[in-house]
N, C-alpha and C positions, 0 to 999 in steps of 0.2 A: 564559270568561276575559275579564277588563278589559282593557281596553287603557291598556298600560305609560306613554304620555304624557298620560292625562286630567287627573289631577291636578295631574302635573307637567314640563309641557309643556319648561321646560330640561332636562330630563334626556334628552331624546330631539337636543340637539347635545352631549351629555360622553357618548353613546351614539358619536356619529357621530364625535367628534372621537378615541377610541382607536380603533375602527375605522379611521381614517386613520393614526392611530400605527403599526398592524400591518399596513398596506398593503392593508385589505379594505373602504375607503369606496364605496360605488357610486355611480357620477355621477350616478343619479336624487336619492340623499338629500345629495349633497354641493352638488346646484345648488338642492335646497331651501333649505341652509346659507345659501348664497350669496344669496339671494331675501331670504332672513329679516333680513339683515345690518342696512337700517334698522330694524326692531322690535326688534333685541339691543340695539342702541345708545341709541333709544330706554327701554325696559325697565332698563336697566342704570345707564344715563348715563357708557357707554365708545363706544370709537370701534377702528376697524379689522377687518380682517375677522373671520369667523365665529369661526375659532381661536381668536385673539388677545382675542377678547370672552372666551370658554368660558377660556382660561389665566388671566384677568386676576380672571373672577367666582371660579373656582375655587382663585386661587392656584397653579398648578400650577409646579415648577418647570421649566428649561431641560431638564432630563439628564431630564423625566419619560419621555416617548413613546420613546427609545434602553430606559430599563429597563421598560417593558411591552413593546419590541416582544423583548427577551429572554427576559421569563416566556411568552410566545407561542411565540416559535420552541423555545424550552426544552421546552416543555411538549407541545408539539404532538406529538412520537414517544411520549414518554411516555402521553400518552392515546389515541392511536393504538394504540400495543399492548396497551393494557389497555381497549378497547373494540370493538376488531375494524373498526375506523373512522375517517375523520380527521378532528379538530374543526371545529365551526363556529365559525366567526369571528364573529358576531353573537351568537351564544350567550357565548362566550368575553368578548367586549364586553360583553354586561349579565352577567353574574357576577362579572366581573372590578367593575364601575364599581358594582354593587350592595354588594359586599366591603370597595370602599375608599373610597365615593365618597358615605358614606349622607345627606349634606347634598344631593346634587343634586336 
């Protein structure tokens, strides 16, 4: 299997940043964010942190991360019951961002 950011190296912070929407970011890949923040700025020609670059390149609106962290917790019994398991959040994140996000 490839690895999901060779390619495309910004899709690996609009990875991390619904991750953060759904309150499943982990402080390893969020202080990556954070580290990366001059090369976003750089790369982009925006300014402020990590998020704010990733909303800005993406357009995302204000009310986006309130309605993904809905289809998540919506979702989460739902596949829970019909997998005998409760979802992965990382998973959940790249399907999610692969479904709607195919510019990234």
């Amino acid at each position: 299997m490839t690895d999901r950011y060779t390619d495309k190296p910004f899709l690996r912070f609009v990875d991390a940043w619904v991750l953060k929407a759904i309150g499943h970011l982990d402080e390893p890949t969020e202080a990556y964010c954070r580290a990366m923040v001059p090369q976003l700025e750089q790369s982009f020609g925006l300014t402020g942190s990590w998020e704010r670059i990733v909303e800005q390149q993406m357009k995302f609106t204000p009310d986006l991360p309130a309605q993904i962290r809905k289809i998540w917790i919506d979702g989460k019994a739902r596949f829970a019951e019909g997998n005998g398991e409760a979802p992965d959040p990382r998973q959940f994140a790249m399907i999610f961002v692969d479904r709607n996000f195919s510019r990234a």
